[in-house]
Rosetta silent file (secondary structure, phi, psi, omega in degrees, C-alpha in Angstrom):
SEQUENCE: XXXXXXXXXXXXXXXXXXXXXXXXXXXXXXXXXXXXXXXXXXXXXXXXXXXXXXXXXXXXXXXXXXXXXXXXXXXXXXXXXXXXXXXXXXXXXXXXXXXXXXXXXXXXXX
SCORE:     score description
SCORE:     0.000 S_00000001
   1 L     0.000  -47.600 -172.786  -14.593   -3.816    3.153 S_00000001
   2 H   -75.285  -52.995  155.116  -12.573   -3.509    6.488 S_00000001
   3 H   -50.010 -104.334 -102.223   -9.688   -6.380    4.868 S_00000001
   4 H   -53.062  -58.570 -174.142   -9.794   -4.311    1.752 S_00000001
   5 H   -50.219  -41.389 -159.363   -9.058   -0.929    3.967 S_00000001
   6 H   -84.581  -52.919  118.358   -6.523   -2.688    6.182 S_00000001
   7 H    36.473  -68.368 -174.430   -5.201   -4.712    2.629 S_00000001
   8 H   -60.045  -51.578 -166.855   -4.553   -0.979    1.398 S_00000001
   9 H   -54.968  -63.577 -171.943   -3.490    0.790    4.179 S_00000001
  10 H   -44.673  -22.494 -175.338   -0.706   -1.954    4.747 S_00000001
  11 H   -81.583  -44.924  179.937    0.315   -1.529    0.889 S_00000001
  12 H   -81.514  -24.995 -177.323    0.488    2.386    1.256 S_00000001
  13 H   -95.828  -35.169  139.729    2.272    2.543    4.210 S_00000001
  14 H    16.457  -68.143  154.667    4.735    0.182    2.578 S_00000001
  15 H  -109.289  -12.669  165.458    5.421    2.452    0.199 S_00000001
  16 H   -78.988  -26.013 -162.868    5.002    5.710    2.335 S_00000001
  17 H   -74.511  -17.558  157.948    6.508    5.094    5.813 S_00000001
  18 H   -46.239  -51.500 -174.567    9.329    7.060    4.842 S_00000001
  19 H   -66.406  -16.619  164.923    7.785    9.878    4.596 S_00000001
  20 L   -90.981  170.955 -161.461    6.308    9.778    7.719 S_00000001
  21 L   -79.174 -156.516  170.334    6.986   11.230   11.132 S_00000001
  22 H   -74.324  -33.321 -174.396    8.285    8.285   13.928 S_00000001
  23 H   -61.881  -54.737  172.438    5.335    8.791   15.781 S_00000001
  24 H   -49.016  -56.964 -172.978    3.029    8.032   12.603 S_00000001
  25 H   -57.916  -30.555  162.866    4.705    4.812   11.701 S_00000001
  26 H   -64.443  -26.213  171.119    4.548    3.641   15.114 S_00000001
  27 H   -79.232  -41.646 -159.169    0.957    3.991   15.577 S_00000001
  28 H   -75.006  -67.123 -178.537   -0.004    2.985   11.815 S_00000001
  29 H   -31.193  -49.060  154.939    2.566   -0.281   12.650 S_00000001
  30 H   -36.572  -85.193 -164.612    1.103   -0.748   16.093 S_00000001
  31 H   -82.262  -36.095  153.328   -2.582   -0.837   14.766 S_00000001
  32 L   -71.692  -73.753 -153.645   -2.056   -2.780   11.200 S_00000001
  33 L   -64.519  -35.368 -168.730    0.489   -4.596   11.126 S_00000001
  34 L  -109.018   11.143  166.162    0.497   -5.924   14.739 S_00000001
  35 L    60.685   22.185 -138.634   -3.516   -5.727   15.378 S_00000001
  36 L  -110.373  135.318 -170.457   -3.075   -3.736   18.314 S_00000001
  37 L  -102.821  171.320 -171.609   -6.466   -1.669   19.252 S_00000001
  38 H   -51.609  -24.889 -170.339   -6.926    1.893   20.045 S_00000001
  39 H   -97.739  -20.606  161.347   -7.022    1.789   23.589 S_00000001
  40 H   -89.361  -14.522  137.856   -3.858   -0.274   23.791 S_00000001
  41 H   -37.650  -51.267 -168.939   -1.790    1.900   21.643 S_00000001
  42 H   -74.281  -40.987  177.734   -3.133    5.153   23.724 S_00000001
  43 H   -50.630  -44.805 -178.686   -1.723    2.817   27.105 S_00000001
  44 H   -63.303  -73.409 -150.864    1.627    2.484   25.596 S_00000001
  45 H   -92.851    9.527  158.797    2.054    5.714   24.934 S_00000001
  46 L    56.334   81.449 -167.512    0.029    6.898   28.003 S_00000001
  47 L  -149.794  109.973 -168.614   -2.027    9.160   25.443 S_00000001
  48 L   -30.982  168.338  178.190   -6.322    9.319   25.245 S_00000001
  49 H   -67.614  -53.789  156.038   -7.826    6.862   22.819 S_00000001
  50 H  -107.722   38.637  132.021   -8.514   10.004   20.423 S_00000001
  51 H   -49.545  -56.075  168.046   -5.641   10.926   20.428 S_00000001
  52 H   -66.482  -69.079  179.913   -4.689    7.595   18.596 S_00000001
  53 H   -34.357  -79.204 -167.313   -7.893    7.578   16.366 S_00000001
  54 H   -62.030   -8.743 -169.200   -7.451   11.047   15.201 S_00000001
  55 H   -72.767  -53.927 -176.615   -3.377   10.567   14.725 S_00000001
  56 H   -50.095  -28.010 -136.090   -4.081    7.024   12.758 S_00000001
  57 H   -84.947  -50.691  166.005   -7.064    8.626   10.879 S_00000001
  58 H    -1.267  -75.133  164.487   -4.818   11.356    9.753 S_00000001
  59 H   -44.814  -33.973 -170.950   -1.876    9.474    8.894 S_00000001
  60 H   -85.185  -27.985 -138.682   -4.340    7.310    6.550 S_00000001
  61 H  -103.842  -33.158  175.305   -5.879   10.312    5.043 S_00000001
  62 H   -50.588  -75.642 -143.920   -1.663   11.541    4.563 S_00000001
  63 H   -61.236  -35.131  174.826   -0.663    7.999    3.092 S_00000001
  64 H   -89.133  -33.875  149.574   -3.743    8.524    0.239 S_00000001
  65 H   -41.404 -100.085 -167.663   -2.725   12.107   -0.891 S_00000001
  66 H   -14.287  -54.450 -169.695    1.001   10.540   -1.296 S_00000001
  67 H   -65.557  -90.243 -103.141   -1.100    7.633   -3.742 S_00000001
  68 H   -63.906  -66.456 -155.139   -2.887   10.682   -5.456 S_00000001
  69 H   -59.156  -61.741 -173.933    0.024   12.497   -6.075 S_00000001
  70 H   -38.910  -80.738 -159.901    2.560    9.432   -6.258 S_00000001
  71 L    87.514    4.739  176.081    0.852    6.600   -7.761 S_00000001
  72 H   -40.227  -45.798  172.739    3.090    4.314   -6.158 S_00000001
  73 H   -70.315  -74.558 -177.360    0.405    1.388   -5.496 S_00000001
  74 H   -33.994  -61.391 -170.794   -1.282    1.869   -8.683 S_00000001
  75 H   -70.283  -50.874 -148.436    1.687    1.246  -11.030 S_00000001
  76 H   -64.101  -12.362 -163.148    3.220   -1.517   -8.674 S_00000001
  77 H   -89.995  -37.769 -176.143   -0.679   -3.087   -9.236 S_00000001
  78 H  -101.632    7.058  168.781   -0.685   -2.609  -12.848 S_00000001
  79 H   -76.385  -49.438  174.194    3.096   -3.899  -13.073 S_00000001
  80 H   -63.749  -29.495 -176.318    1.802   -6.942  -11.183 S_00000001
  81 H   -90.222  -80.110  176.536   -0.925   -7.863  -13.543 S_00000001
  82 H   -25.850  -71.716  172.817    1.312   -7.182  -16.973 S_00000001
  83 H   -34.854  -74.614 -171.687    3.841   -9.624  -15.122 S_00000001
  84 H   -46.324  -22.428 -163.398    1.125  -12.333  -14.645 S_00000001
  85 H  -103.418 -137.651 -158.577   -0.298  -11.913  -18.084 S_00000001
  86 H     4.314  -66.281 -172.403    3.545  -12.246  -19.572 S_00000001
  87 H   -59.024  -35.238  140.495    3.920  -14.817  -17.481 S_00000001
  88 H   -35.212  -73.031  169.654    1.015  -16.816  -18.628 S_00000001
  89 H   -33.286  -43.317 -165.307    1.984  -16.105  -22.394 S_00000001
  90 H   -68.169  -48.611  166.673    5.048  -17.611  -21.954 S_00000001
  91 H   -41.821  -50.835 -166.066    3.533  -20.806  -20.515 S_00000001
  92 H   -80.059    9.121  176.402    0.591  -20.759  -23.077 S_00000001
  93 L    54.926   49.868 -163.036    3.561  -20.589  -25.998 S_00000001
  94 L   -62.094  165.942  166.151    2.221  -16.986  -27.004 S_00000001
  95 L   -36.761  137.423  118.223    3.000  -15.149  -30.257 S_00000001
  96 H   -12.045  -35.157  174.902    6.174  -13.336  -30.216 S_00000001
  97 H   -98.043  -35.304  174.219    4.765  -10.091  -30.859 S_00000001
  98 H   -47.096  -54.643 -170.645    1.803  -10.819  -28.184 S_00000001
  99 H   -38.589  -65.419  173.056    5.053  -11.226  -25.541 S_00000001
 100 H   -23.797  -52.571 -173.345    6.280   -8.137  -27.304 S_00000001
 101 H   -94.870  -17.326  158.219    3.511   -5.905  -26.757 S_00000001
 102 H   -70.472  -25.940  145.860    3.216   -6.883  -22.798 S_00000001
 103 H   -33.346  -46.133  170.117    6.535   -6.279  -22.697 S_00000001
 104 H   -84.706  -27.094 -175.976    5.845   -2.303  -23.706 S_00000001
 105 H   -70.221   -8.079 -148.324    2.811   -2.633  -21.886 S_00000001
 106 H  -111.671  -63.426 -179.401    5.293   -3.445  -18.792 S_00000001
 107 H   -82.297  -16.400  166.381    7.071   -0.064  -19.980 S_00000001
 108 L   -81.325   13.936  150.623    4.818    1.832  -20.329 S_00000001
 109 L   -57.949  -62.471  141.913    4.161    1.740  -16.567 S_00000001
 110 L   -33.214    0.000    0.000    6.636    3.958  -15.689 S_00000001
């Protein structure tokens, strides 16, 4: 569950970190990407520990409204699967019209 979370997070902020302020990206970078724990985050920035906790939990709670709204993960995820499955066809010497309809299924992503 806790890879899944972190898995996620790293995918939405990914696609999100624009959108955020400097301070957010530095913390959510700081504690994903670079493993860094709460109490060494709040030393760098010479800030309490929940301080960081509530900024991060925030920022996480931001980065999943953006997916609600967005949908940004979700299509690149069902884009990714329609690729593999096209990609497979083409190996497995599929139908022409099977290719054909993963192809719209591909557009119909967007």
């Amino acid at each position: 569950m806790l890879l899944e979370k972190t898995t996620r997070m790293n995918f939405l902020f990914d696609f999100y970190q624009a959108l955020l302020t400097d301070k957010q990206r530095s913390y959510m970078e700081l504690y994903y990407l670079d493993d860094h724990s709460l109490g060494e985050i709040a030393e760098s920035y010479e800030v309490s520990r929940q301080a960081v906790y509530d900024n991060i939990r925030r920022t996480e709670a931001m980065l999943e409204e953006y997916e609600d709204k967005l949908q940004l993960l979700e299509k690149f995820q069902q884009r990714q699967q329609v690729l593999k499955q096209l990609t497979e066809a083409l190996q497995q010497d599929a139908t022409v019209e099977s290719q054909l309809a993963l192809i719209e299924q591909l557009k119909e992503v967007d």
